[in-house]
Gaussian input, Z-matrix of N, CA and C with variables (Angstrom, degrees):
# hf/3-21g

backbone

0 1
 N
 C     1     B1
 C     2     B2     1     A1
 N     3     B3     2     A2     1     D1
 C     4     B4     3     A3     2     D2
 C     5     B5     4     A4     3     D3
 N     6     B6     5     A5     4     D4
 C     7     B7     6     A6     5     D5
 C     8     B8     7     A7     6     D6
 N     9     B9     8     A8     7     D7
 C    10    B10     9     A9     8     D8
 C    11    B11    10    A10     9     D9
 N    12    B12    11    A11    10    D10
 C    13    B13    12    A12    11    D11
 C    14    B14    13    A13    12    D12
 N    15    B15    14    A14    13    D13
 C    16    B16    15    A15    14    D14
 C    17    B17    16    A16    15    D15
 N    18    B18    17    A17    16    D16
 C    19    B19    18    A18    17    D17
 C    20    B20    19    A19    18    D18
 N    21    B21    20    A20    19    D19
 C    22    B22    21    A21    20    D20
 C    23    B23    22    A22    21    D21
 N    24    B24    23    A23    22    D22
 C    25    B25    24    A24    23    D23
 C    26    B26    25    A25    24    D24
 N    27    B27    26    A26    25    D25
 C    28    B28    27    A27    26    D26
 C    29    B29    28    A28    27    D27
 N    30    B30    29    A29    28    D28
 C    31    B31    30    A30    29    D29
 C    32    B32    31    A31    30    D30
 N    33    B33    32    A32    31    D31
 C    34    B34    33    A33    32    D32
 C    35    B35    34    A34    33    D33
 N    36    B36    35    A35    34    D34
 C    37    B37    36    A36    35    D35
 C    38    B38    37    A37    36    D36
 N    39    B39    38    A38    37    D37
 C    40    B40    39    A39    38    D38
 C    41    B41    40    A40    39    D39
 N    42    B42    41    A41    40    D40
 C    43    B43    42    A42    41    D41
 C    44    B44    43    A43    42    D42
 N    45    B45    44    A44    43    D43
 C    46    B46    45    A45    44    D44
 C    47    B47    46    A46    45    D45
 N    48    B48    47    A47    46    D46
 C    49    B49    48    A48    47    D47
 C    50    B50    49    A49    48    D48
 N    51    B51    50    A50    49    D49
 C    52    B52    51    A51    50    D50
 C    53    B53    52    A52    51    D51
 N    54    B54    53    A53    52    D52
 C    55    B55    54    A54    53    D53
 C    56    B56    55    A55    54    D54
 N    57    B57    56    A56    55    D55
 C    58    B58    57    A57    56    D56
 C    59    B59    58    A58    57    D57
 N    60    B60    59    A59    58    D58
 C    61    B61    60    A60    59    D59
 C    62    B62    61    A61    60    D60
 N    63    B63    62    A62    61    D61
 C    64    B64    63    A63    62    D62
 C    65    B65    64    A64    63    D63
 N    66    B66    65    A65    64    D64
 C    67    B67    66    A66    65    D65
 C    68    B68    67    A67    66    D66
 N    69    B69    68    A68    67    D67
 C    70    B70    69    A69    68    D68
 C    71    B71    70    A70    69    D69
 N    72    B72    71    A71    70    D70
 C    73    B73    72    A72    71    D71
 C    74    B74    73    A73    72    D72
 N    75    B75    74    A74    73    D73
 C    76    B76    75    A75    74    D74
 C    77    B77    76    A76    75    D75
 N    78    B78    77    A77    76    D76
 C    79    B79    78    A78    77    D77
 C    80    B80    79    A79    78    D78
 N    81    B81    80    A80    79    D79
 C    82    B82    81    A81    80    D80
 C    83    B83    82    A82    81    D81
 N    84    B84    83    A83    82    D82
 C    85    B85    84    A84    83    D83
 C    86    B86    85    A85    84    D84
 N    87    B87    86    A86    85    D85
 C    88    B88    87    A87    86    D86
 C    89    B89    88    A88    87    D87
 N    90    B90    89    A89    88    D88
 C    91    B91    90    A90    89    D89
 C    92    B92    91    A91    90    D90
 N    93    B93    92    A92    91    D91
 C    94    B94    93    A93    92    D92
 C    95    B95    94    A94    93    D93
 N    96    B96    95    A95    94    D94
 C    97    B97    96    A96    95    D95
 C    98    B98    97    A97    96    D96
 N    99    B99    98    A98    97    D97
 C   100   B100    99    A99    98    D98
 C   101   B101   100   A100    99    D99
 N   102   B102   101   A101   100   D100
 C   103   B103   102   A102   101   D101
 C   104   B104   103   A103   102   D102
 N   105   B105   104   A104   103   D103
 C   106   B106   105   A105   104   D104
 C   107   B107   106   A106   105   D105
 N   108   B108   107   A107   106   D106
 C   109   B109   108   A108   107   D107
 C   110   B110   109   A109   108   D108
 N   111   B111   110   A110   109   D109
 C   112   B112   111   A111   110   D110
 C   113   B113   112   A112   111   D111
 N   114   B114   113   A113   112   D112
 C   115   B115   114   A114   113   D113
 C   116   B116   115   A115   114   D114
 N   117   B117   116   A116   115   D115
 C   118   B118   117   A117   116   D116
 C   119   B119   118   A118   117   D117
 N   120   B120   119   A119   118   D118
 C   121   B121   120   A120   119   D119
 C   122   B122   121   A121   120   D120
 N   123   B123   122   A122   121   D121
 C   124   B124   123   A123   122   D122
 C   125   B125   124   A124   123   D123
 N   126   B126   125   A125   124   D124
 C   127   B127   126   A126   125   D125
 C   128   B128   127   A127   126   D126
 N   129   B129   128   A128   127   D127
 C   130   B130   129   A129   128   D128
 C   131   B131   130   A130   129   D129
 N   132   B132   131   A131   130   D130
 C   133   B133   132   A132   131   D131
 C   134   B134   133   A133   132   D132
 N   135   B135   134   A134   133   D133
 C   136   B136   135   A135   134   D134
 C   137   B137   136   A136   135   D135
 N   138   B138   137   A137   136   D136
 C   139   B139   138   A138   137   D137
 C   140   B140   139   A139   138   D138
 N   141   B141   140   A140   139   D139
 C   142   B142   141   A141   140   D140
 C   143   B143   142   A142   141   D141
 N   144   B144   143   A143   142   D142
 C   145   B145   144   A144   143   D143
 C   146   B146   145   A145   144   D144
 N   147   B147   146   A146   145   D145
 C   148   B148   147   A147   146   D146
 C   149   B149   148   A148   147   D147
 N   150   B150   149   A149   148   D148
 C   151   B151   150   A150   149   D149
 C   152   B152   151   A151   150   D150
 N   153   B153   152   A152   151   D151
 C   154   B154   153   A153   152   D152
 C   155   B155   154   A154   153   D153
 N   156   B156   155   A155   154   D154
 C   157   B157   156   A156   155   D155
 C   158   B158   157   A157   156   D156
 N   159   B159   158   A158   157   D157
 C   160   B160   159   A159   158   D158
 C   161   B161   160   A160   159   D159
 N   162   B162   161   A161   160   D160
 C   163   B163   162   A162   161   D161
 C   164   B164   163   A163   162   D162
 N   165   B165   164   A164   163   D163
 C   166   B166   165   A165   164   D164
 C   167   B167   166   A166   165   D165
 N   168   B168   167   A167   166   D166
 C   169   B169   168   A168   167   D167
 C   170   B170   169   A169   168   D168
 N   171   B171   170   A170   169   D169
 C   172   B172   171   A171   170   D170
 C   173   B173   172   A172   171   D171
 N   174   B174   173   A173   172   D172
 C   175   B175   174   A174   173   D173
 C   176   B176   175   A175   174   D174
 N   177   B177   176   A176   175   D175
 C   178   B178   177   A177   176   D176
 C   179   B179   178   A178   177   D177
 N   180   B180   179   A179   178   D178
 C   181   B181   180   A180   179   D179
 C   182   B182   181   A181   180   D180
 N   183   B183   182   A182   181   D181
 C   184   B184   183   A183   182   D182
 C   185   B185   184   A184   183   D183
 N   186   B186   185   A185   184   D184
 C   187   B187   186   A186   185   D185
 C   188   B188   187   A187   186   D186
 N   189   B189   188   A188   187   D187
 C   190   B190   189   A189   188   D188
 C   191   B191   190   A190   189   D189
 N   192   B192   191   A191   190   D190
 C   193   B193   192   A192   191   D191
 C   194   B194   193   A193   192   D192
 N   195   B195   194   A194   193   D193
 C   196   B196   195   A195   194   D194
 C   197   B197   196   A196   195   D195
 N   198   B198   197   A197   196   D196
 C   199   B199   198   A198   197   D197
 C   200   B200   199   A199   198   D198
 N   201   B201   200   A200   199   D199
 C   202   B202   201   A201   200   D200
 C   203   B203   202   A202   201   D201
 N   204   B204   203   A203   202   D202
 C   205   B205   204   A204   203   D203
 C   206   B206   205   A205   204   D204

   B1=1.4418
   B2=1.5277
   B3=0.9421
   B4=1.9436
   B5=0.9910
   B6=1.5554
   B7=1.0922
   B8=1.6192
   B9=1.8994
   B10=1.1766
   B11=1.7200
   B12=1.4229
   B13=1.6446
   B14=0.9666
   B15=1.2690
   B16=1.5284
   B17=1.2507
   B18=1.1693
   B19=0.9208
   B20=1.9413
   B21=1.3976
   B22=1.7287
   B23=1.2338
   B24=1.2267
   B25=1.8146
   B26=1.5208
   B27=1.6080
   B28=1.3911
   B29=1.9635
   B30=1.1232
   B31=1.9364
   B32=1.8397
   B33=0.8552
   B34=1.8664
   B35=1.0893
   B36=1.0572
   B37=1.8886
   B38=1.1622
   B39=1.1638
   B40=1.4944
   B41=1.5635
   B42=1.4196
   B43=1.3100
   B44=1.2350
   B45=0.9024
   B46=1.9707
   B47=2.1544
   B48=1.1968
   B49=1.5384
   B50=1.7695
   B51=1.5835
   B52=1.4161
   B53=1.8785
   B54=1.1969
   B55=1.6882
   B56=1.2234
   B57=1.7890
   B58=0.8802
   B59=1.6016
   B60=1.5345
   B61=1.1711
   B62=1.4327
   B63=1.6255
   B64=1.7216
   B65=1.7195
   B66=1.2795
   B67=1.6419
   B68=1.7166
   B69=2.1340
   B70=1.4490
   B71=1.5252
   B72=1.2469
   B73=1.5218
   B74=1.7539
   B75=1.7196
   B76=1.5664
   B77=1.2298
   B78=1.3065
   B79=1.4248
   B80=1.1977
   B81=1.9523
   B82=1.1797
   B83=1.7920
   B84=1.5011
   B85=0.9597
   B86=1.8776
   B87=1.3527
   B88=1.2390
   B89=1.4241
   B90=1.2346
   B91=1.4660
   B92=1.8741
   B93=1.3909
   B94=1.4791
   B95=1.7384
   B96=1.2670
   B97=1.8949
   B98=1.4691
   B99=1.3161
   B100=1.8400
   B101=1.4736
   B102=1.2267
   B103=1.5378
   B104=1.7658
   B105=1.4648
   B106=1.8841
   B107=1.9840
   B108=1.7389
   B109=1.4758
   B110=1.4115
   B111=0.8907
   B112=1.7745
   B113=2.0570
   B114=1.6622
   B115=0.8635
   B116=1.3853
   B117=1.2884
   B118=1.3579
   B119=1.1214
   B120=1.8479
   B121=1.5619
   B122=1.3849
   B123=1.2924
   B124=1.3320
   B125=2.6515
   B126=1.2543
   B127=2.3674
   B128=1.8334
   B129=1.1670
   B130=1.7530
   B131=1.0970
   B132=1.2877
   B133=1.3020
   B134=1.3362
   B135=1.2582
   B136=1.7704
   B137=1.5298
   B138=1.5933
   B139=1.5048
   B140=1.3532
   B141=1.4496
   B142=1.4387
   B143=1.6474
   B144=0.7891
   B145=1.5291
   B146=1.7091
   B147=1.4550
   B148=1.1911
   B149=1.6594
   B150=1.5688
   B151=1.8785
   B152=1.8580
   B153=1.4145
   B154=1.3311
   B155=1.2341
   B156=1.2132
   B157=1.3327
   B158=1.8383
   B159=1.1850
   B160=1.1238
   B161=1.9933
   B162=1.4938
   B163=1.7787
   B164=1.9501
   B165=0.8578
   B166=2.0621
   B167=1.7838
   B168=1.5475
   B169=1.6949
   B170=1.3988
   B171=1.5662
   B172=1.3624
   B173=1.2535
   B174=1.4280
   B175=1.4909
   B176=1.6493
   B177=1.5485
   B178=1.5801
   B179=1.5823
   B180=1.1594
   B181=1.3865
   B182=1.6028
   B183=1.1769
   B184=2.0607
   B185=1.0799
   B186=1.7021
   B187=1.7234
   B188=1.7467
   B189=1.9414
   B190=1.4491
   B191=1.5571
   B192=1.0100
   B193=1.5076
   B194=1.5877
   B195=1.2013
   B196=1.3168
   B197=1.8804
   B198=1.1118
   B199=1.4758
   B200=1.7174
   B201=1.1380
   B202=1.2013
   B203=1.5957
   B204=1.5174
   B205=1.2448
   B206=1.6466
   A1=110.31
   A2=113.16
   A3=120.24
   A4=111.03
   A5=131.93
   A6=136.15
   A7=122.43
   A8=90.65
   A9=86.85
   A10=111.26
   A11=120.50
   A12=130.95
   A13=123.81
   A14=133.95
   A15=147.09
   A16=130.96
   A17=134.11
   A18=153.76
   A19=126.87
   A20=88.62
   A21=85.30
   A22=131.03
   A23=87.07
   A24=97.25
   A25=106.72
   A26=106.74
   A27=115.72
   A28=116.09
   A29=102.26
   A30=100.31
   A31=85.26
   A32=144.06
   A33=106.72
   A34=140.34
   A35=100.16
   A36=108.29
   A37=107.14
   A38=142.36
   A39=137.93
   A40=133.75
   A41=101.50
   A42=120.14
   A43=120.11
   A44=117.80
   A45=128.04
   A46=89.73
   A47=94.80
   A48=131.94
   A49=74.61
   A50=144.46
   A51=159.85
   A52=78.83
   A53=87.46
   A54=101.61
   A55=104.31
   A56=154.34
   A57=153.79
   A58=91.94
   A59=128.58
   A60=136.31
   A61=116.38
   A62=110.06
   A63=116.64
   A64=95.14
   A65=135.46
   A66=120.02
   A67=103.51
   A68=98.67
   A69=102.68
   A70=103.88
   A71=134.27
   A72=104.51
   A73=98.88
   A74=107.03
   A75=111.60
   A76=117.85
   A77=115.22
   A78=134.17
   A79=128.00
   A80=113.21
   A81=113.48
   A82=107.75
   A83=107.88
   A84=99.35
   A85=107.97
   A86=115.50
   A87=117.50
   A88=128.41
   A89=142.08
   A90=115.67
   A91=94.20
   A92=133.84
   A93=115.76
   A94=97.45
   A95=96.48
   A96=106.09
   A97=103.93
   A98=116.14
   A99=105.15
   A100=86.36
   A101=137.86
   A102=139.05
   A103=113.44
   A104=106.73
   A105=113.58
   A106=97.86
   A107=94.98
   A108=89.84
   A109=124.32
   A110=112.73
   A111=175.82
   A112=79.11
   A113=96.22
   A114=124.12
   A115=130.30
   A116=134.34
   A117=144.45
   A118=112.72
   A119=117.04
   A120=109.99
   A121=101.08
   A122=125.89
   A123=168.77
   A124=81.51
   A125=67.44
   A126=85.45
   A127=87.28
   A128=123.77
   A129=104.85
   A130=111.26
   A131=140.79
   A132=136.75
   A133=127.08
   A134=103.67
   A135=118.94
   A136=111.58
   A137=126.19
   A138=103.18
   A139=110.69
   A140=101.04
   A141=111.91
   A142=112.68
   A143=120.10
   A144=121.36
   A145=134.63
   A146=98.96
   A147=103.85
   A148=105.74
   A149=102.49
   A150=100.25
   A151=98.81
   A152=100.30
   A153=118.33
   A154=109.57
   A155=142.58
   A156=116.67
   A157=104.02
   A158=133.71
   A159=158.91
   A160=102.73
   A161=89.01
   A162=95.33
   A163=84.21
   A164=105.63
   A165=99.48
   A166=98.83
   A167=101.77
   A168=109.45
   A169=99.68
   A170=135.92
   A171=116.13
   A172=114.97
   A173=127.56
   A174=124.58
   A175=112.61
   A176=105.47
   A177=125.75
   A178=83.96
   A179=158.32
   A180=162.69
   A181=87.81
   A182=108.25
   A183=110.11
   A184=103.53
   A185=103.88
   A186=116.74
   A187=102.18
   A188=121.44
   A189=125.16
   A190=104.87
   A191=113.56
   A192=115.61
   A193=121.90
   A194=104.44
   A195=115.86
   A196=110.88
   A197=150.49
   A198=161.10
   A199=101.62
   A200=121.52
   A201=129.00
   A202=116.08
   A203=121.57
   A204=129.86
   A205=121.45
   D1=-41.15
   D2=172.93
   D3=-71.55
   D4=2.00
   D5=174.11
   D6=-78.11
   D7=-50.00
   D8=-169.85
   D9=-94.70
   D10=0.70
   D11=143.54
   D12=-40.04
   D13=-48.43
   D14=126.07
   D15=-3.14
   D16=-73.68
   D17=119.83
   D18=-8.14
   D19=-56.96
   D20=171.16
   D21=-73.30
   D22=-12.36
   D23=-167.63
   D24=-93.08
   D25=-45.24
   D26=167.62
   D27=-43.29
   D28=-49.62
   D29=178.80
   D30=-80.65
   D31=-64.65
   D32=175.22
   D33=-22.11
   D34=-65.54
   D35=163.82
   D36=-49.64
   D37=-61.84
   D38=-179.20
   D39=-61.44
   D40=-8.26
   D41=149.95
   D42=-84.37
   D43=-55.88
   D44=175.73
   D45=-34.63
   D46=-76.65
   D47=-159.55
   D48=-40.51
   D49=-101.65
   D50=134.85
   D51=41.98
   D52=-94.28
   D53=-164.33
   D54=-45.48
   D55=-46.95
   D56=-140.16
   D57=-91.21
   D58=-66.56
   D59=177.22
   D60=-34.93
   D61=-43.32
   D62=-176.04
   D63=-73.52
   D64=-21.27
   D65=-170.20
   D66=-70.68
   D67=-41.51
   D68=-172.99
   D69=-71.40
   D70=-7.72
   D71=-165.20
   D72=-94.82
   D73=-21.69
   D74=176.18
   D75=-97.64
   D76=35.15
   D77=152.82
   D78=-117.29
   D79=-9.38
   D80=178.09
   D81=-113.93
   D82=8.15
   D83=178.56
   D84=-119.66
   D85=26.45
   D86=135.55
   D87=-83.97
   D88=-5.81
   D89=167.80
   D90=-102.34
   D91=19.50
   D92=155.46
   D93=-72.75
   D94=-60.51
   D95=-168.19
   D96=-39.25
   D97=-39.77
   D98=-167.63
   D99=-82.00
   D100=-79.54
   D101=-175.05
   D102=-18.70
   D103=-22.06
   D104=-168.89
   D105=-95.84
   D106=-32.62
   D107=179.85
   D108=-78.65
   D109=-19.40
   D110=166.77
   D111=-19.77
   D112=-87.59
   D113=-178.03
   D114=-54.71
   D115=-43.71
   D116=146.55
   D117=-19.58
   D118=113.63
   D119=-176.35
   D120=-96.01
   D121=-172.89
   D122=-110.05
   D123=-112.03
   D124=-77.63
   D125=-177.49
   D126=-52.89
   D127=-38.94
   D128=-173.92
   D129=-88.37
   D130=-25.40
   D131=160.73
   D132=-63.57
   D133=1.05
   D134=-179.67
   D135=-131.96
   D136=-5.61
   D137=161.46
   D138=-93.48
   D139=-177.60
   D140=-163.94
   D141=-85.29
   D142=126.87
   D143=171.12
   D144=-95.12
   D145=-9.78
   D146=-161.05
   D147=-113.38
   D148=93.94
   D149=-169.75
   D150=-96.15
   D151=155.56
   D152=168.32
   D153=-67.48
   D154=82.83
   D155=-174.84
   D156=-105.09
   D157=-167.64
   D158=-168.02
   D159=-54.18
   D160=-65.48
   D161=-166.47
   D162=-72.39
   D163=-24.10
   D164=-172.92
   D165=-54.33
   D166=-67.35
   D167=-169.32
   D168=-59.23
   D169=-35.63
   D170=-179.94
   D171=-66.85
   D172=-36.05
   D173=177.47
   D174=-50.41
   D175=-50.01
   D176=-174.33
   D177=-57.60
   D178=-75.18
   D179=-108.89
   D180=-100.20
   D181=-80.96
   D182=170.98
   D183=-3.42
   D184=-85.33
   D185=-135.96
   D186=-93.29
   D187=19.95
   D188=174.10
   D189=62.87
   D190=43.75
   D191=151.51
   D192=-83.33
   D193=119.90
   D194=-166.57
   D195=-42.64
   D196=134.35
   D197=159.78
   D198=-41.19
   D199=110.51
   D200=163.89
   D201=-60.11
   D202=122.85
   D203=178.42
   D204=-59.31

């Protein structure tokens, strides 16, 4: 019976430990994200990014999205 107490407690901790590690890594990876937006000038925040390309109009064509005039 102390065996398997042992045991239970051991995969607890290692969840705690799991979970504790995932809070620090999404706490250290907000100041990359601000530092990346950071960077983005003024001309990239204002061209266009979003092209029609080939696989775009087939999706639009699939899922009955109306044909742009």
């Amino acid at each position: 019976m102390k065996h398997e107490d042992k045991a239970a407690l051991g995969r607890r901790e290692f969840l705690r430990t799991i979970g504790a590690g995932a809070g620090l890594a999404a706490t250290a990876a907000v100041p990359l994200a601000t530092q990346a937006a950071a960077a983005e000038s003024d001309a990239d925040k204002k061209k266009t990014r979003y092209r029609e390309t080939d696989h775009v109009k087939t999706f639009y064509r699939v899922n009955g999205y109306p044909k742009k005039s």
